[in-house]
N, C-alpha and C positions, 0 to 999 in steps of 0.2 A: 456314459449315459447322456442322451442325447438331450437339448433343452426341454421337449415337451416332459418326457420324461422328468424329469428332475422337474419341471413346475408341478405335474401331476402330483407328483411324491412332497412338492411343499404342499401344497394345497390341504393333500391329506392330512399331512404334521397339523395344518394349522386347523383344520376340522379337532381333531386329536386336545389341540390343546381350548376347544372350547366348551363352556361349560353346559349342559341343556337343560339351564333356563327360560322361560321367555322373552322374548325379543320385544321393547319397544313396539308399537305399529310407525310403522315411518309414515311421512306426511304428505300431502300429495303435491308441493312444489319441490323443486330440484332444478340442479344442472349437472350437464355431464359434459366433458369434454373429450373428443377423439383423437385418440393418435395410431397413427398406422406402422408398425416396427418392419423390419427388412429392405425397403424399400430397396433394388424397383421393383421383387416382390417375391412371394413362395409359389412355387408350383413344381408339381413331379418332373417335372420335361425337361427342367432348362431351355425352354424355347424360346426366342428373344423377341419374335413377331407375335405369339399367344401373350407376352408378358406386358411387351407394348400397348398391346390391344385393352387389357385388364386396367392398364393404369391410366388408359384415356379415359375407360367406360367410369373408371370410378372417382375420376375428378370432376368428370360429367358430371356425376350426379351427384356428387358434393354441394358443386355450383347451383346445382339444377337447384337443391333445397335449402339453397343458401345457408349452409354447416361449414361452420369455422375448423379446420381442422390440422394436426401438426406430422410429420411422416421422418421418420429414422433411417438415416442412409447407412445401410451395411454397403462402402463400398469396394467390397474386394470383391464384392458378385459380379461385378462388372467383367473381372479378367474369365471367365469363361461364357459371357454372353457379347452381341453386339454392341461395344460400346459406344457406337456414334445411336445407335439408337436407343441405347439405354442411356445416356444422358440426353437424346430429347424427353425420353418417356419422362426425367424427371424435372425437365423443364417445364414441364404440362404444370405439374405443381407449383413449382414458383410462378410462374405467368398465372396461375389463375388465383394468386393472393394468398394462399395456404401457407406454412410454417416448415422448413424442414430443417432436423437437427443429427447428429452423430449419435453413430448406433458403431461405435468403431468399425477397422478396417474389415480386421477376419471373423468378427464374433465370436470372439475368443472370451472368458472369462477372467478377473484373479485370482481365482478359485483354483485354476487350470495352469495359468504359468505367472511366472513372478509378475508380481506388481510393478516396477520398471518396465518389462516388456507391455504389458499390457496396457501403462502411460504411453509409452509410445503408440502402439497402438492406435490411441484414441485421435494423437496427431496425425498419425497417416491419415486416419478418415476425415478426418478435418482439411486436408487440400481438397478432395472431392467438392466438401462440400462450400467451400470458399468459392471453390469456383465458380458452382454454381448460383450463389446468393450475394456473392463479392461481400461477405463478412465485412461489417464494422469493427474497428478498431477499440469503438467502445461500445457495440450495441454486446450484449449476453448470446450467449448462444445456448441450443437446448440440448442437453447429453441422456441416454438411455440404456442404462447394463442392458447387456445380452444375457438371457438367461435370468433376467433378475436377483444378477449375483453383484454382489457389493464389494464382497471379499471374506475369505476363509475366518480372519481374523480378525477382534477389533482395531487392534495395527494397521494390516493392511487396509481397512475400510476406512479409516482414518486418513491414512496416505493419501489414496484415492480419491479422496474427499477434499485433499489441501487442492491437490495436483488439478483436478476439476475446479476448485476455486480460485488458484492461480492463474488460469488458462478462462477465465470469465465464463464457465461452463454453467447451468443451472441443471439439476437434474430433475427429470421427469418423473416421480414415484406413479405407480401402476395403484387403482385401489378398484380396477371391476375388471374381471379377468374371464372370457366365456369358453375359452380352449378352441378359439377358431381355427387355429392351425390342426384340429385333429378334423376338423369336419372340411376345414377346406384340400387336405389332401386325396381323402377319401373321397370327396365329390370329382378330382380331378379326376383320379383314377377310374369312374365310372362313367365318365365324358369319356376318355380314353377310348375305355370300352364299347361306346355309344348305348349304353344301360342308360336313357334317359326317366324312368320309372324310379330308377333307383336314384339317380344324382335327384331329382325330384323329393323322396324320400329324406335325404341326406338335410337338402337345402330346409326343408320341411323341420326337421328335427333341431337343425343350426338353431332356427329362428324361435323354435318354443322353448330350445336348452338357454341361451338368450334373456327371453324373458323370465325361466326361475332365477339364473343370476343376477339381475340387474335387482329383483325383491329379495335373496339374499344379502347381496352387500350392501343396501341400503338397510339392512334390518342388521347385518354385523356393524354397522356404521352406528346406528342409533344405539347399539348395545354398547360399543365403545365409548364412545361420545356424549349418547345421550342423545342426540340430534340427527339430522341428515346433514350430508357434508357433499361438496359437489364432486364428483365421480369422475375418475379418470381413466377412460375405457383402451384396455392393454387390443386393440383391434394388428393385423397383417393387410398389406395391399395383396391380395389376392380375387382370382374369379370369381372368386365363393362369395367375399365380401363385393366385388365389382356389381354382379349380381343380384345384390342384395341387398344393398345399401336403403333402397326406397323402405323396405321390408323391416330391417335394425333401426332405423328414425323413425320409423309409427310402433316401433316398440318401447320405444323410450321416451316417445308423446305419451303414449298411454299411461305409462306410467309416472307421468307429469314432469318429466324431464328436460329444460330447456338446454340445447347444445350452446356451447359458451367456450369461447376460446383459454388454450394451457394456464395462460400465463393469468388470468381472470379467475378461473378455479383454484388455482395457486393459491390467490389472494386469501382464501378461508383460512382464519387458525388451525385446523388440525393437520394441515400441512408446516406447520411449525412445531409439530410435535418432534421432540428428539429420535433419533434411528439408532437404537445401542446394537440391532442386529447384528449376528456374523455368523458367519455359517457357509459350506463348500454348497449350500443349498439353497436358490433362490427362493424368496419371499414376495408378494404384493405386501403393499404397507399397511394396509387393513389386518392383515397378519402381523407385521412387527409392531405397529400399535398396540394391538390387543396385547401380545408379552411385553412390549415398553410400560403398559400402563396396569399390569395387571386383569382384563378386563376380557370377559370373555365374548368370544363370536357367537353368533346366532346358530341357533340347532338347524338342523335341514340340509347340509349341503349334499348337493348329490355329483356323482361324475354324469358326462356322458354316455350317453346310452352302450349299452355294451356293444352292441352287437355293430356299428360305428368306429368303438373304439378298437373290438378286434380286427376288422378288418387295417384299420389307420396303423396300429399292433403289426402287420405283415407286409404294408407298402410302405412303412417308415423307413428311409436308409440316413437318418441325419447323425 
């Protein structure tokens, strides 16, 4: 089962395990923090000059609105795209001050092969990205499961957990998740097609499915919690999001959201809350919270729109 997949299918479980109650109303200050997984990025093609192009336009406009932001190197993408220009593409990022952290080598999970392989792993990814940011010695470095898997069992989650704290890793938990990988493939594929109506459409849908989740998990937040807590938005470097960026930052102004860097949102207690999770099935934390603490998620969630997802459904090969 492929990652989207298996998030879909948590996402569900954790709709599943909530209660429908009413939700708190949440408040109208916040912060969120961005992080971009796959990096140097998703797209149908494997084309290494389109991907290029995607990761200039979107640190551009990063820059451009001055948003702190952190991005996850999967780098085993590299061995089938240009690698002299896929490591400029992700020197854009570090040159223009942004964060970037391990998303391991192959995006493999430990759900999928032994937890030793999978330590390893994380080190292979870790040359990449030493290289690029010439890692301190003793600064933290930022780690993010693929899949938002921890590990099958509380053992091996456990493990994983020493192995990353041995290795001065901090991990990134995920707590606002809008399923942009299923809109940003879809939209690729209708660029493809030169259907610009339709990518039109697509982009259109991204942005309003977007804004119901960012007032879900601020309202699953307030029902767990009681409060708002600052949001850590699970985003891909992608065209879709390259595109769009100006578009995702006036949706989460609206919604009183100030962009604030990882390690800042971190700082809030409810990221100190314990992770007993385990499961061959990835989780957001707003999910393991809610069964860590007994507490149910907010009623309302919805998926994406069908008729998006079928097609996403038929051009998925992950």
């Amino acid at each position: 089962m492929s990652f989207r997949s298996k998030l879909l299918s948590c996402l569900s479980f954790c709709l599943a395990a909530a209660l429908t109650q009413p939700a708190a109303a949440t408040s109208h200050r916040g912060q969120i923090a961005l992080t971009f997984d796959d990096l140097p990025g998703i797209m149908l093609s494997d084309n290494s000059n389109d991907i290029a192009h995607f990761n200039r336009a979107l640190v551009n406009g990063l820059k451009r609105h001055r948003v702190p932001a952190t991005g996850f190197i999967v780098a085993g993408k590299l061995e089938d795209l240009d690698q002299r220009r896929m490591r400029h593409a992700l020197s854009l990022w570090v040159h223009a001050g942004f964060t970037l952290g391990n998303h391991t080598y192959s995006h493999e999970s430990p759900s999928r092969i032994p937890v030793d392989e999978y330590n390893a792993d994380i080190l292979k990814g870790q040359t990449l990205l030493c290289s690029l940011t010439r890692c301190s010695p003793r600064a933290p470095l930022w780690f993010r499961h693929p899949y938002l898997e921890t590990g099958a069992t509380l053992a091996d989650a456990q493990k994983v957990d020493q192995f990353l704290t041995d290795h001065r890793y901090r991990t990134a938990p995920v707590t606002l998740v809008s399923q942009d990988w299923v809109f940003s493939e879809t939209y690729d594929d209708a660029l493809a097609r030169h259907d610009a109506a339709e990518a039109s459409h697509i982009r259109q849908s991204y942005l309003t499915y977007t804004a119901t989740m960012v007032t879900w998990y601020r309202a699953s937040a307030q029902s767990v919690f009681g409060r708002d807590i600052p949001l850590v938005a699970l985003l891909h470097a992608s065209k879709l999001n390259a595109d769009s960026i100006g578009d995702l930052l006036a949706i989460y102004r609206r919604a009183g959201l100030r962009t604030v860097p990882l390690a800042k949102a971190m700082r809030d207690p409810a990221y100190k809350t314990p992770d007993t999770y385990a499961s061959a099935k990835g989780m957001d934390w707003i999910g393991r919270w809610s069964l860590q603490l007994g507490r149910p998620l907010a009623p309302g969630y919805v998926d994406p729109p069908e008729d998006i997802a079928a097609t996403y459904r038929k051009i998925d090969s992950d």
